[in-house]
C-alpha positions in Angstrom: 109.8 30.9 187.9 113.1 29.9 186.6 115.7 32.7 186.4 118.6 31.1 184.9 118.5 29.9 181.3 121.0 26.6 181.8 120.1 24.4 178.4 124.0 24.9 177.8 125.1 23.1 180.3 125.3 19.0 181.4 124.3 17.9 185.0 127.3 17.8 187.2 129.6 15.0 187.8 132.8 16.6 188.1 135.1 19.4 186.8 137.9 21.6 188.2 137.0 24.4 189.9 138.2 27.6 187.8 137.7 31.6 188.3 134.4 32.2 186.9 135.6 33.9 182.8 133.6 37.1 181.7 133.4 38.6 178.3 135.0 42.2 178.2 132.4 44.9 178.8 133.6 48.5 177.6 132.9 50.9 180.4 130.7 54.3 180.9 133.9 56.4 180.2 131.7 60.0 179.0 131.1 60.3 182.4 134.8 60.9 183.3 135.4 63.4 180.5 132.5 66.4 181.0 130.4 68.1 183.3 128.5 65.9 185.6 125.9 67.8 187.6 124.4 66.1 190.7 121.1 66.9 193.4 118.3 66.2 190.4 115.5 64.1 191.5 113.2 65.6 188.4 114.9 68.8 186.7 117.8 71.4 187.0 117.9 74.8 185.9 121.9 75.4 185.3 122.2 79.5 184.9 124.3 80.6 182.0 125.9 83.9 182.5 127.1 86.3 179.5 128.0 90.2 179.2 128.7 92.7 176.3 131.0 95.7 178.0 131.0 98.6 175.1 133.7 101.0 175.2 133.2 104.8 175.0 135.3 108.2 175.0 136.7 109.0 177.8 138.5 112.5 179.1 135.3 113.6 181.1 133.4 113.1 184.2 130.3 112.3 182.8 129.0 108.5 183.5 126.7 106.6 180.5 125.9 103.2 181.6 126.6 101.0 178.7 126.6 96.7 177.9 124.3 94.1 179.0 125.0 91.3 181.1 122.0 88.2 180.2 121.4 85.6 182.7 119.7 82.1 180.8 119.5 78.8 181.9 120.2 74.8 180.6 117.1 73.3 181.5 118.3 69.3 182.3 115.4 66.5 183.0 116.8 63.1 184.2 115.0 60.4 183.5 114.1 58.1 186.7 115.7 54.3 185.9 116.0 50.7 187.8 117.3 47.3 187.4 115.5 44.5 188.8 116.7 40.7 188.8 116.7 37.8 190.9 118.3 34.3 191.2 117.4 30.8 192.4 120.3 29.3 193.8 119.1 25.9 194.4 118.9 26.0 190.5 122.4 25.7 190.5 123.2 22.8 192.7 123.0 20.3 189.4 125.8 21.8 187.4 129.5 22.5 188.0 128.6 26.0 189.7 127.7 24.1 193.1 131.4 24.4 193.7 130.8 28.2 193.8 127.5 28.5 196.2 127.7 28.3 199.8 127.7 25.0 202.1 124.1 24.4 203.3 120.9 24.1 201.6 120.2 27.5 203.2 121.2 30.3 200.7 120.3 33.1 203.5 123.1 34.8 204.4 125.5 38.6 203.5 124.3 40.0 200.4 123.0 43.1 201.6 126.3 44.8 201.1 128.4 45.1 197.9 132.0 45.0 200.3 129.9 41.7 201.8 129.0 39.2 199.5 129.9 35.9 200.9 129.1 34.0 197.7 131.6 33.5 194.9 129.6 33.3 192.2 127.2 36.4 193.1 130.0 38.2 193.5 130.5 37.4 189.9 127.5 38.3 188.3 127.3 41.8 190.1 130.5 42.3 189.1 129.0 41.5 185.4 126.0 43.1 186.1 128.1 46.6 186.8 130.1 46.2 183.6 127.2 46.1 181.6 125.4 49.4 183.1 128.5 50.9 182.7 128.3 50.0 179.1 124.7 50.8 178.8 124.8 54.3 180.3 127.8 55.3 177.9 125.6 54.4 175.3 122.6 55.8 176.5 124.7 58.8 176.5 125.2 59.6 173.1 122.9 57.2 171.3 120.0 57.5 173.4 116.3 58.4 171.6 113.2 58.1 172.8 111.8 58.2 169.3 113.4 54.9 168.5 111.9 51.1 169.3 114.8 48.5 167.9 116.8 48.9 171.6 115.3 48.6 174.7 117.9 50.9 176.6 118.6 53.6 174.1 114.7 54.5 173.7 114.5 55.5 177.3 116.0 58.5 177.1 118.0 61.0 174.5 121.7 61.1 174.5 123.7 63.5 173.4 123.4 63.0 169.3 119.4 63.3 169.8 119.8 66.8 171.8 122.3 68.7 169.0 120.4 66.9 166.3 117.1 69.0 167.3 119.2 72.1 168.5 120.1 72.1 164.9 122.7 74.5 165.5 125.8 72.8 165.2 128.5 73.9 163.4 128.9 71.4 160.2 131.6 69.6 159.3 132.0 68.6 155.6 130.0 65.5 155.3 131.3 62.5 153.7 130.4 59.3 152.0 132.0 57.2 154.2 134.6 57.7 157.2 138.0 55.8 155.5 141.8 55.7 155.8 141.6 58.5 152.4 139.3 60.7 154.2 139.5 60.2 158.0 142.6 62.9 158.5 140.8 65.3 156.2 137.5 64.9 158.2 139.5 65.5 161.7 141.7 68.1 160.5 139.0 70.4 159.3 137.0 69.8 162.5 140.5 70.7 164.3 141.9 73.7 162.3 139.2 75.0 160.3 135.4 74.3 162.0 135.9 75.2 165.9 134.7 78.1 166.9 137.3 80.7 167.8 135.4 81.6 170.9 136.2 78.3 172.4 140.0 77.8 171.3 141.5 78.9 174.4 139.0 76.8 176.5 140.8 73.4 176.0 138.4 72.0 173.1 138.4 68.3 172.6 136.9 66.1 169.7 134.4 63.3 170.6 134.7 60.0 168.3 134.0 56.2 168.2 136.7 54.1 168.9 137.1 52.6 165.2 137.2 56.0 164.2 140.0 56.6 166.5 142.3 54.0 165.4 141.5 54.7 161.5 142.6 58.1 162.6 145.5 56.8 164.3 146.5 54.0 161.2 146.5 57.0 159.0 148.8 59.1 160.9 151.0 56.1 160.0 150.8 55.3 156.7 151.4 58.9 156.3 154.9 58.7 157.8 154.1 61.5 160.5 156.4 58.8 163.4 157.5 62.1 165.1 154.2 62.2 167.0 154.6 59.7 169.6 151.8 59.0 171.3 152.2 58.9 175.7 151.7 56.0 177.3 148.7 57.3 179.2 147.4 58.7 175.5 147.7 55.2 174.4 146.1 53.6 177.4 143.2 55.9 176.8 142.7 55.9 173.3 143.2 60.0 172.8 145.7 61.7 171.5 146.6 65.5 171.3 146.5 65.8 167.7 149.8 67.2 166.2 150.1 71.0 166.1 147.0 72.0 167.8 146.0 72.6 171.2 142.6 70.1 170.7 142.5 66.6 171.9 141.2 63.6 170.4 139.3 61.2 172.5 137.8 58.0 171.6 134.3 57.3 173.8 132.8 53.8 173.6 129.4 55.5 173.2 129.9 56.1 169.9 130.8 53.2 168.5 128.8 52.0 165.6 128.2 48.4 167.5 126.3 49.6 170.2 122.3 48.9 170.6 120.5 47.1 168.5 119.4 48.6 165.2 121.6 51.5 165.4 120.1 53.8 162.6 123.1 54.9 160.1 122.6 58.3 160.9 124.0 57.7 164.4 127.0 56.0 163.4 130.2 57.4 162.7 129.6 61.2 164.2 131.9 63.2 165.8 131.8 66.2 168.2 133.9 69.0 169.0 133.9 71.3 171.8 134.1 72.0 175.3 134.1 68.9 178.0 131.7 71.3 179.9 129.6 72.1 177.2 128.5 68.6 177.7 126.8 68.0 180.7 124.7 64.7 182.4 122.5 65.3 184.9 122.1 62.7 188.4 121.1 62.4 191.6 124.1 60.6 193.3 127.1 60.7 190.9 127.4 57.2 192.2 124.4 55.4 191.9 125.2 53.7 188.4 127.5 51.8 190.7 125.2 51.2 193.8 122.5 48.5 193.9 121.2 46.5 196.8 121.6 42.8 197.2 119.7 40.6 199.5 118.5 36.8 199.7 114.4 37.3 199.9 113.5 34.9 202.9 109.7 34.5 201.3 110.6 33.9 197.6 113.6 31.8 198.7 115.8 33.7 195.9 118.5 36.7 195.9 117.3 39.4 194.7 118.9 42.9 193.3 117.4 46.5 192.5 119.4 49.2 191.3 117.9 52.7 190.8 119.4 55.8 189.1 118.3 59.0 187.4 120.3 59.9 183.9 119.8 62.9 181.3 122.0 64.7 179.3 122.1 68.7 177.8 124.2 71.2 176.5 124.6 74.7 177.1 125.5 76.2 173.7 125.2 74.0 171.2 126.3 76.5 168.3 129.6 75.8 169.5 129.7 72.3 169.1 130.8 70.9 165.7 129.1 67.8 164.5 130.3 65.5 161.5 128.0 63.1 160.1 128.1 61.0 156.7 126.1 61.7 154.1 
């Protein structure tokens, strides 16, 4: 069975050999920012530990036993994925990409290791291939449902949206019509000054947005002459920002952009999030294993051959101190 899908492109006669060009794939950058928890091959209970310590009159000897301390637990189920693909090299020997596959009609060889691969243009596409699970898993993240059917990634799980959404006990941010350069700083500025909770403010709260939100946010800073904040060059490089006279940062996420998935339903476009990094968490078995897969040329089926598998779920531990913004 034919694996590559080459109508694009003329038989060879001859063309300069170039470095193979790539589209730009966002990266899974969430999984940088909060509480990754590894170990899970099915579920993880995550204790939770809280005390009330009350007070009393003192000047006596007597001793009353008073306060409560609760143990709970965040219950977090990964769910189990792969990646499976394969190639047929000799497919390739007609077009310009000969120039890229190894001398000799025998395609056996080194790609059983990632630091290994001995051919060019393999190297390539798993290079590709690795952008675009990064990309995936950031917005399987946040966008995930299972209760959806338009994307084929997103409905295998729920992300972080999905999770809050049926904990329904966010705290709300005024919803608006629409997310524009007249209402972006008032939407961010009542997440920032008036909506988090006080509870969390001297645990380093951030706010969770897309990256067009981000850069409204940042236009509107602008236009409203406010050029005394001057964004760092690492703030810059990073798309976040620590938003003038608070203590909360701003961070844009690529999950949360409205372009990701197919069929994107409006209600997940355009939220924001508020709270602590570690009040998010994502749950897997190797923290590595969205960036380990095993490569090998398949002596019986005379192709190359990949598998990737990972484990990936997503839960937070007190979700009545997370502020959510969505339009109305």
């Amino acid at each position: 069975m034919a694996t590559f899908s080459l109508g694009g492109l003329s038989a060879y006669t001859e063309e300069n050999k170039a470095d193979i060009v790539t589209k730009s794939i966002l990266g899974a950058k969430t999984m940088g920012l909060i509480d990754v928890r590894a170990g899970i091959k099915s579920a993880m209970k995550i204790p939770i530990l809280d005390t009330t310590s009350n007070f009393q009159v003192g000047g006596s000897c007597a001793f009353n036993t008073s306060g409560t301390t609760t143990v709970t637990q965040t219950t977090i189920t990964p769910v189990a994925l792969k990646l499976n693909m394969s190639w047929c090299p000799s497919e390739l020997e007609a077009y310009f990409t000969q120039k890229y596959l190894k001398a000799g009609s025998m395609y056996s060889g080194t790609y059983d290791s990632q630091d290994g691969i001995d051919n060019l243009f393999f190297t390539a596409i798993t290079d590709r291939i690795q952008a675009y699970i990064n990309k995936q898993v950031e917005a399987m993240l946040w966008l995930g449902n299972t209760a959806t059917t338009a994307d084929a990634n997103l409905k295998l799980m729920n992300g972080f949206i999905k999770t809050i959404d049926t904990a329904a006990t966010a705290v709300a941010a005024t919803a608006q019509t629409a997310i524009t350069l007249s209402t972006v700083r008032g939407i961010f500025e009542e997440i920032i000054f008036q909506k988090i909770p006080n509870a969390i403010l001297n645990d380093n709260p951030v706010v969770f947005c897309s990256q067009e939100d981000y850069r409204l946010l940042l236009n509107k800073l602008w236009v409203d002459n406010l050029y005394h904040y001057i964004p760092t060059s690492g703030e810059n490089a990073g798309l976040e920002l620590t938003y003038p006279g608070s203590n909360v940062k701003v961070i844009a996420v690529p999950g949360l952009n409205s372009d990701n998935g197919t069929g994107l339903p409006t209600a997940a476009k355009h939220r924001i999030f508020a709270g602590t990094a570690n009040n998010f968490v994502v749950g897997v078995d190797l923290e590595n294993d969205i960036q380990n897969f095993d490569l090998w040329y398949s002596k019986d089926n005379r192709e190359v051959r990949m598998v990737m598998d990972f484990k990936l779920g997503v839960a937070n531990h007190f979700t009545d101190q997370i502020v959510q913004y969505k339009n109305i």
